[in-house]
C-alpha positions as semicolon CSV with decimal commas, in nm:
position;residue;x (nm);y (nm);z (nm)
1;X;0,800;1,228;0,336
2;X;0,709;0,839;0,287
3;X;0,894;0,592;0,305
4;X;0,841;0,231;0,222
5;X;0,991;-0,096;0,315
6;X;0,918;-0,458;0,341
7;X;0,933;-0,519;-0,055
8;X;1,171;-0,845;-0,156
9;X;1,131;-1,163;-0,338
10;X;0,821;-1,436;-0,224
11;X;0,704;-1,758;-0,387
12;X;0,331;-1,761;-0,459
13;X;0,132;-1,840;-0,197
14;X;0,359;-1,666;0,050
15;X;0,304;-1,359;0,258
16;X;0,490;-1,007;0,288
17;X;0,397;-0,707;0,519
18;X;0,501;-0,349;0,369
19;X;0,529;-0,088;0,560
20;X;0,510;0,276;0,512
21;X;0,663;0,540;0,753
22;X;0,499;0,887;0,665
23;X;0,727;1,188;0,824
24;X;0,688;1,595;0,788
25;X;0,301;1,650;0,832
26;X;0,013;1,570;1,047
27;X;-0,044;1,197;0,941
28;X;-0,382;1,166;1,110
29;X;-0,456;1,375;0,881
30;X;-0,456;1,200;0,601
31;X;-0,630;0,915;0,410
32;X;-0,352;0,684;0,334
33;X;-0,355;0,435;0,010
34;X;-0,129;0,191;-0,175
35;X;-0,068;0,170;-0,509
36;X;0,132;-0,082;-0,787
37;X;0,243;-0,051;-1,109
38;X;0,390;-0,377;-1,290
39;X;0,659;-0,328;-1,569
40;X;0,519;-0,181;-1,877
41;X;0,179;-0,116;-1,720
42;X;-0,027;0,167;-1,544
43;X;-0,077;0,237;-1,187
44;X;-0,325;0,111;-1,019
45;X;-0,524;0,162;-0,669
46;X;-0,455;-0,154;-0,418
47;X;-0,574;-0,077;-0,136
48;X;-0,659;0,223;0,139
49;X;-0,764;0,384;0,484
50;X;-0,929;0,676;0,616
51;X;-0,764;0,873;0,846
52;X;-0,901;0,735;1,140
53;X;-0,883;0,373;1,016
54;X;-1,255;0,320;1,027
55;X;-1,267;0,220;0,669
56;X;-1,129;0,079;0,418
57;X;-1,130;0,040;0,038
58;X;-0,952;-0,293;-0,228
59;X;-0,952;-0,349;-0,518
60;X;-1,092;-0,642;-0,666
61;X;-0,763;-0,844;-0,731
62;X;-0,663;-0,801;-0,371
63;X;-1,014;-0,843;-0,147
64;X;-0,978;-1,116;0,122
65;X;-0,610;-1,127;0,050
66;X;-0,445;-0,797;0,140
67;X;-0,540;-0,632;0,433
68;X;-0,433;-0,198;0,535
69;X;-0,413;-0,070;0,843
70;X;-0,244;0,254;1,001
71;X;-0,050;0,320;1,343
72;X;-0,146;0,684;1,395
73;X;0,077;0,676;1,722
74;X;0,335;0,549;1,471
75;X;0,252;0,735;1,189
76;X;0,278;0,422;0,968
77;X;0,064;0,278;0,736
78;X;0,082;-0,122;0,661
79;X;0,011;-0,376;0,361
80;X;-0,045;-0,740;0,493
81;X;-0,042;-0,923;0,138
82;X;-0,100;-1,305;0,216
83;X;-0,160;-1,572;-0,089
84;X;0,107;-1,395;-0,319
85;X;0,043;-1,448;-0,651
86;X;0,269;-1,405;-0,952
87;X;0,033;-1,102;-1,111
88;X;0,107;-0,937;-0,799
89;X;0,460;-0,835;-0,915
90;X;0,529;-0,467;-0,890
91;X;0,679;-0,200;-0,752
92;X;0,452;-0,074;-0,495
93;X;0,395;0,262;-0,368
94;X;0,240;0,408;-0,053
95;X;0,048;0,788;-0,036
96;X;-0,101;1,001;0,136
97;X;-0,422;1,242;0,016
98;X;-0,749;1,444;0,150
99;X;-0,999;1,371;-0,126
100;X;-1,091;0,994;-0,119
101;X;-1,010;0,697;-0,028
102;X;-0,939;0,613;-0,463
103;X;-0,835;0,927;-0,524
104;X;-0,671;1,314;-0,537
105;X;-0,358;1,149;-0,336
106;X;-0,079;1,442;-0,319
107;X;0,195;1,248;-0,156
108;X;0,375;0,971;-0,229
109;X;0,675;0,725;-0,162
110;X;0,986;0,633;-0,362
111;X;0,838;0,266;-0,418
112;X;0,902;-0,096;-0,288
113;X;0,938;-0,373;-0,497
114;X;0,745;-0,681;-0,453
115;X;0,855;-0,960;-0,713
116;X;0,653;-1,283;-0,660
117;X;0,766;-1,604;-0,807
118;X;0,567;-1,909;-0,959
């Protein structure tokens, strides 16, 4: 089971941490990612971690703003968003896979919103 929290309401520019508490299964196990989908668009890949932490993936939109990281003592996974901007409305979801860091996630979380405000 995940489990998100730390979604609300920020003015751009501002900063919000999600977190992600994974429960049920080994979570060193697995390569841990966060995902978004605005209204009336398609997921899409934000950010992940390998299982060990060692390395990370972003996309594009998010690079030098967002930063993941993991608790494996905690099982938790984290989304440190800094310089909010409006386009980074959505609901946002954590998971958990085996495949790739992009990809061939099998878990995932009920969603947090995120609604950023110009």
């Amino acid at each position: 089971q995940l489990v998100e929290s730390g979604g609300g309401l920020e003015q751009a520019g501002g900063s919000l941490r999600l977190s992600c508490a994974a429960s049920g299964r080994t979570f060193s196990n697995y390569h841990m990612g966060w995902f978004r989908q605005a209204a009336g668009k398609e997921r899409e890949f934000v950010a992940a971690i390998s299982r060990s932490g060692g390395s990370t993936d972003y996309a594009d939109s998010v690079k030098g703003r967002f930063t993941i990281s993991r608790d494996n003592a905690k099982n938790t996974v984290y989304l440190q968003m800094n310089s909010l901007k409006p386009e980074d409305t959505a609901v946002y979801y954590c998971a958990a896979g085996r495949v790739s860091l992009t990809s061939g996630y099998d878990y995932w979380g009920q969603g947090t919103q995120v609604t950023v405000s110009s």
